[in-house]
Steps between C-alpha positions, in 0.01 A plus 500: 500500500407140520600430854354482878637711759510455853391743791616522816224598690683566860791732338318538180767409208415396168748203413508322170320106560480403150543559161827697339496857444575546177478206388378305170077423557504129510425249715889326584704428821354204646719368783694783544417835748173656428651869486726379206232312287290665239086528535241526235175733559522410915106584561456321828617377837385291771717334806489145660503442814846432528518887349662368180386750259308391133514751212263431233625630151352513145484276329406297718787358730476504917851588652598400846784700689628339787515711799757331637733446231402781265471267214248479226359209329171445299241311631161517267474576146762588226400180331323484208229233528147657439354219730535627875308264690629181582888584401796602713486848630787623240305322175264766438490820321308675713440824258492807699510518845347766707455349872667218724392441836627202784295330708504369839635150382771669276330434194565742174152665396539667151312702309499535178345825310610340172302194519257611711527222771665433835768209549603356814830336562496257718824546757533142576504312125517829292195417307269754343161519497199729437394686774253757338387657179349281196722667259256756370499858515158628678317486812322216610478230796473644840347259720655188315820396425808697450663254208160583333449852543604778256731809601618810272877580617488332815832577536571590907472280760539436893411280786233593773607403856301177442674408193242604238627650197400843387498567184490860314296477241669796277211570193204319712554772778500282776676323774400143491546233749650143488338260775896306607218228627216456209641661214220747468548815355286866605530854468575624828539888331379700227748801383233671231505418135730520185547845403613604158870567618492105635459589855269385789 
């Protein structure tokens, strides 16, 4: 239905959070309330720490609801600049989205199963830059750099309680670790291989 629901987890009720019912699939209603504005392909969510709540959509556009407010506003993507690094974090066209994480310092991690790379968005200036992935589909470069090492959809991501990234590494079968400190990457798990249906 193209929207995020909310539960109430002490007199669990479902309440509508964001997105319209019925509405048209698009991505619209910037600046107004979040339950009234319309959402594209929502595929993933992640919180700040002030427990504003980011809805990644496809394309690739990261929406912010206020918590306090309600309100809804872009704040990555929906541009359509093919360049990501080095522009403004609503320049780029991000292609398709599949996992957004925050860190510690409240900066915008996004991956991107599309381009097969990992963007950070820096909360301070709003820059981009490459965190991981070189760009090419495969599996290579554990034990060296992230920005240089290949993934195949790694498309989900979260933070470790020391602020390295994890990355699921879809069609490589494995969960791979981002050093927050050196930039290395490893596998830290193995889930099996490819089978012919495409799962691990």
């Amino acid at each position: 239905e193209d929207r995020v629901l909310r539960i109430d987890l002490k007199d669990l009720v479902i309440a509508p959070f964001a997105g319209k019912r019925r509405g048209e699939r698009c991505q619209k209603g910037d600046g107004g309330r979040a339950v009234d504005a319309c959402l594209k392909y929502p595929v993933s969510l992640a919180t700040d720490s002030s427990g504003n709540v980011l809805i990644a959509e496809m394309p690739g556009r990261v929406r912010k609801v206020d918590v306090a407010t309600g309100l809804i506003s872009t704040i990555a993507g929906s541009g359509q600049d093919k360049k990501a690094e080095g522009v403004a974090a609503l320049s780029p066209d991000f292609g398709d989205i599949d996992g957004i994480a925050v860190d510690a310092q409240g900066n915008l991690i996004v991956a991107s199963k599309e381009r097969e790379e990992i963007f950070k968005v820096d909360r301070i200036s709003g820059t981009i830059t490459r965190f991981a992935g070189n760009g090419q589909r495969g599996y290579s470069g554990d034990g060296g750099l992230a920005v240089r090492a290949s993934f195949n959809f790694g498309s989900t991501i979260s933070l470790d309680t020391g602020g390295n990234v994890l990355v699921g590494d879809y069609e490589n079968c494995r969960i791979r670790r981002i050093d927050r400190e050196t930039g290395i990457v490893t596998t830290i798990a193995i889930t099996g291989q490819l089978a012919a249906d495409g799962s691990c």
